[in-house]
Legacy VTK file of the C-alpha trace (Angstrom):
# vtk DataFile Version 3.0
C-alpha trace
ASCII
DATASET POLYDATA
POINTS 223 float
0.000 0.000 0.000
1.446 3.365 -1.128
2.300 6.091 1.947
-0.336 8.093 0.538
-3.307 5.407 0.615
-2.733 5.032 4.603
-4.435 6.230 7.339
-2.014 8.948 8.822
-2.408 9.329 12.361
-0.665 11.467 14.900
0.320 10.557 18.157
1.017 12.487 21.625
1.991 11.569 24.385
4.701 13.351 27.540
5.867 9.645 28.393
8.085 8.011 25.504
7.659 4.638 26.593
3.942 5.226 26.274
4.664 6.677 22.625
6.633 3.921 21.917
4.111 1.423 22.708
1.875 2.779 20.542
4.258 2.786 17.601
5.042 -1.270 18.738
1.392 -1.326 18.385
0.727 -0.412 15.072
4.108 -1.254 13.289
2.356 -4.548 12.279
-0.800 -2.300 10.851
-0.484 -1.871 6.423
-2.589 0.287 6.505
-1.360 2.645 9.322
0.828 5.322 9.409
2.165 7.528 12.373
2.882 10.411 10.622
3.978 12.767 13.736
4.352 12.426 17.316
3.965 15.130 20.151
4.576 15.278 23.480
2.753 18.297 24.742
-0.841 19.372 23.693
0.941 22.240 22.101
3.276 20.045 20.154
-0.146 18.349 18.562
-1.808 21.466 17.625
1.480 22.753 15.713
1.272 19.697 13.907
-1.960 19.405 12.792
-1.855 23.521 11.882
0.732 22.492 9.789
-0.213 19.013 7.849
-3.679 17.419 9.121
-3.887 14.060 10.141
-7.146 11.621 9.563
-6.842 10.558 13.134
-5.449 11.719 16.389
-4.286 9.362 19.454
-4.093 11.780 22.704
-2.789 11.435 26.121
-5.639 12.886 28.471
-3.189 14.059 30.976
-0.236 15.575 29.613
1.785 19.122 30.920
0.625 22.424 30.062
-1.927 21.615 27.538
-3.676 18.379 28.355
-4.866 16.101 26.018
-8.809 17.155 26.823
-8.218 20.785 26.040
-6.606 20.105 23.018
-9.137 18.074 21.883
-11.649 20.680 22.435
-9.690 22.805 20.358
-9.389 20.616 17.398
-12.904 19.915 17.438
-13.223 24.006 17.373
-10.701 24.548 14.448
-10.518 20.926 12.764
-13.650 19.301 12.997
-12.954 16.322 10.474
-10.169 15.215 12.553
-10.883 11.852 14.731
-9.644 11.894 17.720
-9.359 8.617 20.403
-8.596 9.702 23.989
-5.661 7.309 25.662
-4.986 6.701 29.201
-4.212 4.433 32.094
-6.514 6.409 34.420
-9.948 4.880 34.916
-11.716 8.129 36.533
-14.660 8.459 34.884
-14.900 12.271 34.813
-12.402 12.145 32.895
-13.662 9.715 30.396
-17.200 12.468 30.757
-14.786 15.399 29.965
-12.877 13.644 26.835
-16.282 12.901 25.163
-17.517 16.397 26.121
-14.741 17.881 24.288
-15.327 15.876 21.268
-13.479 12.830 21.113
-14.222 9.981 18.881
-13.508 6.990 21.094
-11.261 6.204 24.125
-8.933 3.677 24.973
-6.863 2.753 27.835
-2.957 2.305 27.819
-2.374 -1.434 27.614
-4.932 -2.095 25.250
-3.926 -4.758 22.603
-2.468 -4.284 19.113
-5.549 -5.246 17.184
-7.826 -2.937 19.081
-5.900 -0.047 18.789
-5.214 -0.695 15.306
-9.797 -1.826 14.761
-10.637 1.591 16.710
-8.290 3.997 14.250
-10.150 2.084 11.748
-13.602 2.182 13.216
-13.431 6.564 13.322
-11.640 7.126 10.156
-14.270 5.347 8.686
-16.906 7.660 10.482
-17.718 5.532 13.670
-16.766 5.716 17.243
-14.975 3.169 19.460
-15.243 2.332 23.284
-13.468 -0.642 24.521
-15.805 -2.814 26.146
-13.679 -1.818 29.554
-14.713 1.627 28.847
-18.592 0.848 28.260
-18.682 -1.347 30.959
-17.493 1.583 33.480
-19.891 4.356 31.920
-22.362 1.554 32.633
-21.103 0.758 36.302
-21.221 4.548 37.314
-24.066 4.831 36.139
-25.682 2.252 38.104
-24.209 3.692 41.280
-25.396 7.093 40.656
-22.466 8.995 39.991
-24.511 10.300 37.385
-28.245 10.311 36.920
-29.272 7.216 35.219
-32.026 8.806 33.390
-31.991 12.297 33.352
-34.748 13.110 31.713
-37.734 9.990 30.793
-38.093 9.494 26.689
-41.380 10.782 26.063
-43.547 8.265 24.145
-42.981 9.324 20.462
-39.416 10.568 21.179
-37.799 8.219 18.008
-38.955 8.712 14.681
-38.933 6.332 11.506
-35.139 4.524 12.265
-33.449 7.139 14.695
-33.389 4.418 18.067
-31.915 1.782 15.371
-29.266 4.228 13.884
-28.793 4.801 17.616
-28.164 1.513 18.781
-25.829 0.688 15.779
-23.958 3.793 16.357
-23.613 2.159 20.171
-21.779 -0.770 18.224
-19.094 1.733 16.579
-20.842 1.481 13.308
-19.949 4.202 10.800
-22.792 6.094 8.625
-21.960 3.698 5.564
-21.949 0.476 7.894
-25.246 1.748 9.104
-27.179 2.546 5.701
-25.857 -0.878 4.590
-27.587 -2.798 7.784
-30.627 -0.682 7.576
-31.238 -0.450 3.829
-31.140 3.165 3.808
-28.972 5.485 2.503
-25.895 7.223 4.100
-27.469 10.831 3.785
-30.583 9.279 5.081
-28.764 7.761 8.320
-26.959 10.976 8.515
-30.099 12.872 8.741
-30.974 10.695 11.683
-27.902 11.167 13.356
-28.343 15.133 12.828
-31.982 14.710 14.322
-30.982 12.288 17.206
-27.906 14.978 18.198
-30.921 18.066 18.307
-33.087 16.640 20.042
-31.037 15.112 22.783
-28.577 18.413 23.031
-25.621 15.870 22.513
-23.393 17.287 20.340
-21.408 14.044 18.897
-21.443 10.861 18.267
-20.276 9.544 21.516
-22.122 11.671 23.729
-24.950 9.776 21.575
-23.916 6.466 23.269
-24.225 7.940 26.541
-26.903 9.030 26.339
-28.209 5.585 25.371
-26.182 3.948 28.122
-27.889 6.796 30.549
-31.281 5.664 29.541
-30.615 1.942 29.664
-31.095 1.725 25.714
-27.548 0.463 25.676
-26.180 -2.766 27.750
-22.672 -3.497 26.866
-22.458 -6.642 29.402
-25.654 -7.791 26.540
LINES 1 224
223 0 1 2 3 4 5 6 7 8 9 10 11 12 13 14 15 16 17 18 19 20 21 22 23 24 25 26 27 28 29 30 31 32 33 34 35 36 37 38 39 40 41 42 43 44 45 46 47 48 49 50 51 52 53 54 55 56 57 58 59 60 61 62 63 64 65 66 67 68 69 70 71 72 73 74 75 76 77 78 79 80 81 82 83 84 85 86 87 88 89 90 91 92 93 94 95 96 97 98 99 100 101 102 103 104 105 106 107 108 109 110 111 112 113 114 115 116 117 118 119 120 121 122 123 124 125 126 127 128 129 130 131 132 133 134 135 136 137 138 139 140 141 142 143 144 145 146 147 148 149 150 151 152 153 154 155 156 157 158 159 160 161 162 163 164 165 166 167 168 169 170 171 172 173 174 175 176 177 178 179 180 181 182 183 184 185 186 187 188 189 190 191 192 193 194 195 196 197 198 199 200 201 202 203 204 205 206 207 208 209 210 211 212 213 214 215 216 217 218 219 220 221 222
């Protein structure tokens, strides 16, 4: 596969065995390729002013400029970017905070070759990616009422015509092509629904989508 047909992802992180790990990681991947590497949130926005990347791998707590503030900000400025949160800390305000600012998935340091490789894979292509460790603790603190389990009841009515499937696939990391092609519809079609289901909840992405379904129990990822 030529350079140019490869996903080219930046990395950034302020520990170099933790940057090296990732570039063990994904050494193996074709159809991968870490095109920069910063170690302060500052280093990652001078790259991507200077050459955007299709995907973004961020340290959530780095010096100076952490990785959730510089998230935000690419979000603000670069909003095609994806961008996957990475960490070894399992607060879960943090993990709150991350998808607040924008981010496209999350992972946690340690996590195997192959699913760091399937979740740059899974946004580039338009989906999201949580590691079932990650659902699994949105769904825990949930439970225990560190936040509300259900905010707000769904009126009766709430989904129209395929919005709660195109919600429950997106819950599965599914992609608006992967989506239209289980459904039968079109992508503009399940885009539309993804545009309704983010007005109508006041979630402004993707993966504060599947929080919100984990939040109203539409979601189990033990299921």
């Amino acid at each position: 596969m030529d350079l140019a047909e490869k996903i080219q992802l930046y990395i950034a992180d302020d520990q170099n065995h933790c940057l090296e790990s990732l570039r063990l990681a994904l050494e193996d991947a074709p159809d991968i390729h870490i095109a920069g590497v910063a170690q302060s949130g500052e280093q990652l926005l001078a790259l991507v002013a200077n050459n955007l990347p299709q995907v973004v791998i961020t340290d959530i707590n780095m010096s100076a400029t952490d990785g959730i503030t510089a998230t935000r900000l690419l979000r603000e400025q670069y909003p095609s970017i994806k961008i996957l949160g990475f960490t070894q800390y399992t607060d879960e305000r943090l993990l709150i905070e991350m998808m607040h600012a924008g981010a496209d998935g999350y992972l946690y340091k340690g996590t195997d070759s192959y699913t760091i490789a399937t979740a740059v894979r899974m946004v580039v292509n338009d989906g999201n990616f949580f590691c079932t460790r990650t659902l699994k603790k949105l769904a825990q603190v949930l439970q225990q009422g560190i936040f509300r389990l259900s905010p707000k009841p769904i009126p009766p009515g709430f989904f129209v015509g395929k919005e709660k499937d195109v919600l429950l696939l997106l819950c599965e990391g599914l992609g608006g092509k992967q989506i239209a092609a289980r459904l039968g519809l079109t992508e503009n079609t399940v885009n539309k629904y993804r545009a309704n289901l983010r007005e109508k909840t006041g979630r402004p992405n993707d993966a504060m989508l599947v929080l919100f379904a984990v939040q109203h129990n539409l979601f189990n990822p033990d299921s």
